[in-house]
C-alpha positions in Angstrom: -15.2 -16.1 18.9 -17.9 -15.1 15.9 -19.9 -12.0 16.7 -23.0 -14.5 16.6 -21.3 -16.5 19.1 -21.5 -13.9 22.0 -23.7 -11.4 24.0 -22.9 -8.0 23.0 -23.1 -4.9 25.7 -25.5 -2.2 24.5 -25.5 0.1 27.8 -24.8 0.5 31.2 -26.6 2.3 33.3 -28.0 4.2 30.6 -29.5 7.7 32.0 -32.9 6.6 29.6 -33.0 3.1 30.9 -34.0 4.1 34.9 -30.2 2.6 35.5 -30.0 -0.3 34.0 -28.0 -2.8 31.8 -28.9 -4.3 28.8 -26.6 -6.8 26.5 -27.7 -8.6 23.5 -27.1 -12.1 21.6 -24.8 -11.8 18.5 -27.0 -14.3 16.7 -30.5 -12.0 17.3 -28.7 -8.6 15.8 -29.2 -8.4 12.2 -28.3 -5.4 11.4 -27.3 -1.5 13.5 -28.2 1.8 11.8 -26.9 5.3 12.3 -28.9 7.8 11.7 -30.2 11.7 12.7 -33.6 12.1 15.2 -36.6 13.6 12.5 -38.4 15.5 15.0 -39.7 15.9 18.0 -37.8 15.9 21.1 -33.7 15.4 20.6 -34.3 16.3 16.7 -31.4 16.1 14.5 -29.2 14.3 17.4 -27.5 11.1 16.6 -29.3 7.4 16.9 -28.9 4.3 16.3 -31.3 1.5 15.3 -30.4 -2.5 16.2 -32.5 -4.5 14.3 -33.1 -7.9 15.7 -34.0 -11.1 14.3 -36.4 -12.4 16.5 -37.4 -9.1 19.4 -39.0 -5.6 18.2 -35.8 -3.3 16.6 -34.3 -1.3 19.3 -33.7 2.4 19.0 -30.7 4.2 21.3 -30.7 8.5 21.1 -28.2 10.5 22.5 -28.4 12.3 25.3 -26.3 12.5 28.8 -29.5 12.9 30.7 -33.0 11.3 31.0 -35.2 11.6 28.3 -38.9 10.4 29.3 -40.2 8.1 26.9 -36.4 7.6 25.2 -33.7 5.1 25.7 -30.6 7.5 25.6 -27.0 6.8 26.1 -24.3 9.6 26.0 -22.5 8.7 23.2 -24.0 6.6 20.2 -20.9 7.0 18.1 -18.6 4.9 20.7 -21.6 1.9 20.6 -21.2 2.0 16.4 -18.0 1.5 16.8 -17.6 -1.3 19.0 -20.5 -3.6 17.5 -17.8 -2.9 14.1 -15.1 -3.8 16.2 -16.8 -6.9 17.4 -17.5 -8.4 14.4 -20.2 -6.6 12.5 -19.9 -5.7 8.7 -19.8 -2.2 7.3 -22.1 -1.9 4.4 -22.5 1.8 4.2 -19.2 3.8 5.9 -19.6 5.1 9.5 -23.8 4.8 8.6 -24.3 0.8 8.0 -23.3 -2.3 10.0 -24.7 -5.8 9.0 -24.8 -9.5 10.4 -23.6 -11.4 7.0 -25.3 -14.4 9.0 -29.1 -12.4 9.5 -29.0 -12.1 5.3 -31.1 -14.6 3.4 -30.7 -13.5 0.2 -29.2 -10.8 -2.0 -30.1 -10.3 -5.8 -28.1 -7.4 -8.0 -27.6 -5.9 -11.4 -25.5 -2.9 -12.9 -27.9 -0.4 -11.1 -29.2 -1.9 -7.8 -28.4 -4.1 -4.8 -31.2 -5.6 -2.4 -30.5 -7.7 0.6 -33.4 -9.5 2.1 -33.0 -9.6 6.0 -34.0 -12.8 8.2 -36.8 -11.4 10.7 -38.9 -8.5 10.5 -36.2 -6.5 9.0 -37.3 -7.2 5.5 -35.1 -5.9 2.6 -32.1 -3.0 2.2 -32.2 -1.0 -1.4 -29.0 0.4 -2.8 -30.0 2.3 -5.5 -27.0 3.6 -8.8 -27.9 7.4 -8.0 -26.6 10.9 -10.5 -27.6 12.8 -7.9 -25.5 12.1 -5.3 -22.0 12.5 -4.6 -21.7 10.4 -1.6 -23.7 7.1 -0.3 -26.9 8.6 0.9 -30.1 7.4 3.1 -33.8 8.4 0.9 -35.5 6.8 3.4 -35.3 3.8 6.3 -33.4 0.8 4.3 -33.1 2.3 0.9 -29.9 4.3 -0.6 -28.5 6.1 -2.9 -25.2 4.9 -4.1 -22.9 7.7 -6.2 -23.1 5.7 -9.5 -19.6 6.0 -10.7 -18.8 4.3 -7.7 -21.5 1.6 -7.8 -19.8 -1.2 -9.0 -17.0 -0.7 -6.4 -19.7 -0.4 -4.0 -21.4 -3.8 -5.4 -18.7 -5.8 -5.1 -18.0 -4.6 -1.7 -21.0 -5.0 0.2 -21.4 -8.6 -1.6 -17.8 -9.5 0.2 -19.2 -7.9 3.1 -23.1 -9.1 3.5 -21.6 -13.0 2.5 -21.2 -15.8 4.8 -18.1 -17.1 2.5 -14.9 -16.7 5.0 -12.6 -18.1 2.6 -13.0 -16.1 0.0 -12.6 -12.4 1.6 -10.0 -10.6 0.3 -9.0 -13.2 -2.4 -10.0 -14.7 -5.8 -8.2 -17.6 -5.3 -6.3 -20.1 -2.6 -4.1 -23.1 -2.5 -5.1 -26.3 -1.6 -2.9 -28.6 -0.3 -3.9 -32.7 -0.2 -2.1 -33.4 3.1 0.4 -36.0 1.1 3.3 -34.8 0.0 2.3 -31.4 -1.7 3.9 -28.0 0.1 4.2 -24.3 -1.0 8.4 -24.1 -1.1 10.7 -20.4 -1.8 14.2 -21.7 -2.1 15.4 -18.1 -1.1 14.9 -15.0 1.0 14.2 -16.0 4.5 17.7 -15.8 5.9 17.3 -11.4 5.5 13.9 -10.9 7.1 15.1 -14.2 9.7 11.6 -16.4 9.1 11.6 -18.9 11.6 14.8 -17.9 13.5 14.9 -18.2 17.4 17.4 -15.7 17.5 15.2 -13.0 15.1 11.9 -11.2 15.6 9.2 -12.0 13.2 5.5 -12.0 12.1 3.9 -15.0 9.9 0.0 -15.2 9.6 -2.0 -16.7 6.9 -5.7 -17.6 6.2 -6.9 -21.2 6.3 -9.5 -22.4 4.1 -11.2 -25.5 5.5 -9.3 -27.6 8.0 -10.0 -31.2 7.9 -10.5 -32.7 11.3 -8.5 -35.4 12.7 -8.0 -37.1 16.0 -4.6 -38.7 15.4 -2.5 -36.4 17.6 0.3 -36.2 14.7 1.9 -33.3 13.7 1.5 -31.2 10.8 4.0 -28.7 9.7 2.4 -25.6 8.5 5.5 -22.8 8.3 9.1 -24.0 8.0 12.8 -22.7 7.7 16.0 -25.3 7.3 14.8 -27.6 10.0 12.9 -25.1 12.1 9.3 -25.7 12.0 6.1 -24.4 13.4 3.5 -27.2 13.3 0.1 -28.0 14.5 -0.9 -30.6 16.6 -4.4 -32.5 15.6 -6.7 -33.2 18.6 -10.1 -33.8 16.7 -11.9 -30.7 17.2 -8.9 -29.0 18.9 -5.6 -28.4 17.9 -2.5 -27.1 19.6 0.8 -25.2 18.9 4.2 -27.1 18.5 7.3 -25.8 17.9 11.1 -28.4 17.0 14.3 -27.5 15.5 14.8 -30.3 13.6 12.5 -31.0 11.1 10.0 -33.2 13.5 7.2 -34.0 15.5 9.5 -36.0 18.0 10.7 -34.4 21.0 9.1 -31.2 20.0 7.8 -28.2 22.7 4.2 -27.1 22.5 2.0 -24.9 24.4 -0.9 -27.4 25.2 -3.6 -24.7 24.8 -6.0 -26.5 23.0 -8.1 -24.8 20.6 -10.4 -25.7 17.2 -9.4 -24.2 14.1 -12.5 -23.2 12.2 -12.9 -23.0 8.2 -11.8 -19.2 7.0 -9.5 -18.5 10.7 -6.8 -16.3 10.4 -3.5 -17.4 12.1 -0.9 -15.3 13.1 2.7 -16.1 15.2 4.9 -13.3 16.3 8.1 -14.2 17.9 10.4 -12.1 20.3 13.9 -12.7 20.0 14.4 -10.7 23.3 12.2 -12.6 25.7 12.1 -15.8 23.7 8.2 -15.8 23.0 5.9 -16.9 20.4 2.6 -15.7 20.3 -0.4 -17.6 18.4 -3.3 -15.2 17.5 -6.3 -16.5 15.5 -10.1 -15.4 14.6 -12.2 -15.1 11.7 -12.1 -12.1 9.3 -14.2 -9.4 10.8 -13.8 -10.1 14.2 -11.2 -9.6 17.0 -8.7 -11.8 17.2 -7.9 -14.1 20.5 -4.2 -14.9 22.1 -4.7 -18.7 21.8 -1.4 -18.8 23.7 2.4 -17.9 24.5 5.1 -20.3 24.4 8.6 -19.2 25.5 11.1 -21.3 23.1 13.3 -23.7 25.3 16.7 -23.8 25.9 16.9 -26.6 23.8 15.0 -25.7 20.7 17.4 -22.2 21.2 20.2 -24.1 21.1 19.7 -26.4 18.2 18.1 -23.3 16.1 18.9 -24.5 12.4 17.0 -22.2 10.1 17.6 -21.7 6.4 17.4 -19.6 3.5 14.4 -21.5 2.3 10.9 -20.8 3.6 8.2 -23.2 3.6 4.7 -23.6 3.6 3.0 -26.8 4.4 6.0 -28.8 4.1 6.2 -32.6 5.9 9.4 -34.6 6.3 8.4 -37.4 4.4 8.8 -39.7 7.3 6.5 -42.6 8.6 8.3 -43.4 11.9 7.9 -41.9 15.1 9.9 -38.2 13.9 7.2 -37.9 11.7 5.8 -34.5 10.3 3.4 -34.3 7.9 2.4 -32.3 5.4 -0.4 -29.9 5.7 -4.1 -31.2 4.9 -6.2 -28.3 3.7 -6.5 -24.7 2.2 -4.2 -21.4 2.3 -4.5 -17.9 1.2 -3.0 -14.7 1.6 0.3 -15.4 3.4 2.0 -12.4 5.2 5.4 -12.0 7.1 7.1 -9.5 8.7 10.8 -8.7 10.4 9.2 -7.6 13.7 5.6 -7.3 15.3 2.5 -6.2 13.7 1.6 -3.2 16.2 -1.7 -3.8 18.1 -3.5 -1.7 15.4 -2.3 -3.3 12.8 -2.7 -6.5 14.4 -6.5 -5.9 14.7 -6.7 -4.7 11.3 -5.1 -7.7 10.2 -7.9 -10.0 11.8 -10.6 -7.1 11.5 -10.6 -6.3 7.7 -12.9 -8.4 5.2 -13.1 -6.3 1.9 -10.0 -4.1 1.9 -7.2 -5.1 -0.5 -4.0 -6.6 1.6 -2.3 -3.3 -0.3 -4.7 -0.4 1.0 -3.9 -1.9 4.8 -1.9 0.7 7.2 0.8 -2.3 7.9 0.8 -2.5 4.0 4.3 -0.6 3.8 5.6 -2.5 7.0 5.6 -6.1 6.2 8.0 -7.8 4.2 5.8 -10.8 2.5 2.3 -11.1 0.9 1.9 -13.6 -1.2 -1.4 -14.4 -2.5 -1.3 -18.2 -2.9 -3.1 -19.2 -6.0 -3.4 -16.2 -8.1 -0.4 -16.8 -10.1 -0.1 -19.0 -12.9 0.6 -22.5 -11.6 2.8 -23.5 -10.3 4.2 -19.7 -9.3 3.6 -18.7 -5.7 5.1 -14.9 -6.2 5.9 -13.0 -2.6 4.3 -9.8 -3.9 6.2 -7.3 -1.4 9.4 -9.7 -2.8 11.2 -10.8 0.6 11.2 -14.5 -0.3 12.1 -15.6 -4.2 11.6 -18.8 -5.9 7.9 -19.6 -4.8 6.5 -22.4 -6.8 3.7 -25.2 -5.4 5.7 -28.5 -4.9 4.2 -31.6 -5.7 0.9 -30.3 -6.5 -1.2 -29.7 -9.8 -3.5 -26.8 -11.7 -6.2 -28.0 -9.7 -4.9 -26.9 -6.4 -5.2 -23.0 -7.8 -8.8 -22.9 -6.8 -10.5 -20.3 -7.9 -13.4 -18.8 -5.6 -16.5 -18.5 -6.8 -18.1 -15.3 -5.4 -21.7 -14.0 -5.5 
């Protein structure tokens, strides 16, 4: 789930708070500070400040024991840490966590960045600095920024502080119209085993809207020869299928029902050895959930019928009762892999909103990435070069959709 749509722990029988425990709403956080005590009692020790939307800010010292007057906690870092983890977006590194939903507006030029906060947080000021050499704090809500690194910085915390979830990470996506349209590499797959019972693999992607519909069809969304993962529509929740011959009919599924929100990522990892297919998904920034594990049947192991071709999107055409169809919505940033993302990677996959897909640790690891829609159309180039011959079937220059950022 979205940080917004969950309470967040903030102690546990803190030593400042006579004992007891205290959790917050996602959707009342706007924004957590780290910053140094000024004076006074505990001066210089690390603190953090959660600003709310709609309660008075709350301040958290450090401290393993009581401190009258103060809420402490022993260790401030570990709380930074796992509001990131859950969600929140880092503006300023290790200093500057942010609730893209608590900002109402954000204006910007060459030389300074101001985000106006819902609630009484009012405004943040990142100012273009000479005089500093690394992102600095002048006073409560205002920085300096080094200016040779500004513009990096700009585009950054614009990606970061913005509600658009199909657009992080990427300039542009694929959309596919659901009729007959389907990302297709005619070669490749067979090496790094795509789709293969008998192999280990990795396969996520983004999705960029997701049409509802209440049909209970099938929609393919990766394919190999006539294996094929697909997506079952339920309305507002869909569920995991799995067939080994190009099909919705007879197929094996996991009937976990669960919706698939605009800007989810998606990610299936299969184990040759115990025969299982995981299904992660969440949205970018946030923690992703095990949506399910279905051990492949006897069956689907025995008819296994990959190819060398690898497929995105891609129906069968038919309008009988083996029908599959095509996928109905947007794709970006497609990633595969011979084997299992780690779990660090894994949450780093999910986790990550501004990095580059290259400057990720499981970067060097993975054997696809292929952008979708930043080629010239109709090109769909695997960038880490695993899978050849990409091109968008059936589609036209339209489908390259470029995102418009802030």
């Amino acid at each position: 789930m979205a940080f917004t749509d969950t309470f967040h722990q903030l102690f546990s029988n803190a030593p400042g708070a006579a004992g007891i425990n205290s959790r917050v709403a996602g959707r009342n956080i706007s924004f957590v500070r780290k910053f140094n005590k000024p004076g006074g009692i505990l001066e210089g020790t690390p603190a953090l400040q959660i600003g709310q939307i709609w309660n008075p800010d709350i301040k958290i010292y450090q401290s393993a024991e009581p401190v009258q007057g103060l809420l402490v906690i022993p260790d401030v870092q570990a709380l930074y840490d796992a509001l990131f983890a859950q969600g929140l977006s880092e503006v300023v590194t290790g200093l500057l966590l942010a609730n893209p939903a608590a900002v109402n507006e954000i204006d910007y030029d060459d030389a300074i960045l101001t985000a106006t906060v819902i609630g009484p947080g009012g405004s943040w000021e990142f100012h273009a600095s000479e005089s500093v050499t690394v992102p600095t704090e002048d006073a409560p809500s205002v920085w300096s920024i080094p200016a040779a690194g500004f513009g990096d910085f700009k585009s950054l915390a614009l990606e970061r502080l913005s509600t658009l979830p199909s657009g992080v990470q990427a300039s542009s996506y694929i959309s596919l119209a659901g009729s007959d349209d389907f990302i297709n590499f005619t070669g490749g797959a067979t090496a790094v085993g795509y789709v293969d019972w008998s192999k280990d693999w990795s396969l996520g992607v983004t999705l960029v809207g997701y049409p509802q519909h209440a049909d209970s069809k099938y929609q393919c969304l990766f394919a190999s020869g006539n294996n094929v993962i697909m997506i079952r529509r339920g309305g507002t929740n869909q569920s995991l299928y799995i067939a080994s011959n190009n099909t919705g009919y007879a197929s094996q599924g996991i009937n976990t029902w669960q919706p698939i929100n605009d800007g989810d990522r998606v990610l299936f990892v299969h184990n040759s050895a115990s025969h299982h297919l995981q299904y992660w998904k969440g949205q970018p920034g946030s923690p992703p959930s095990l949506i399910g594990t279905l051990s492949v049947n006897a069956a689907n192991q025995t008819a296994n019928d990959p190819g060398d071709d690898f497929a995105i999107g891609r129906g069968n055409g038919l309008t009988n009762y083996q029908e599959l169809l095509h996928w109905d919505g947007g794709l970006n940033n497609f990633i595969g892999m011979s084997g299992a993302l780690s779990t660090t990677q894994r949450n780093e996959y999910f986790e990550s909103i501004g990095e580059e897909y290259s400057e990720a640790t499981y970067y060097g690891d993975i054997d696809s990435w292929a952008m979708l829609g930043e080629d010239t159309y109709p090109t769909v180039t695997d960038t880490k070069g695993a899978l050849t011959g990409g091109t968008l079937e059936n589609g036209t220059e339209e489908d390259f959709v470029v995102i418009v950022t802030p």
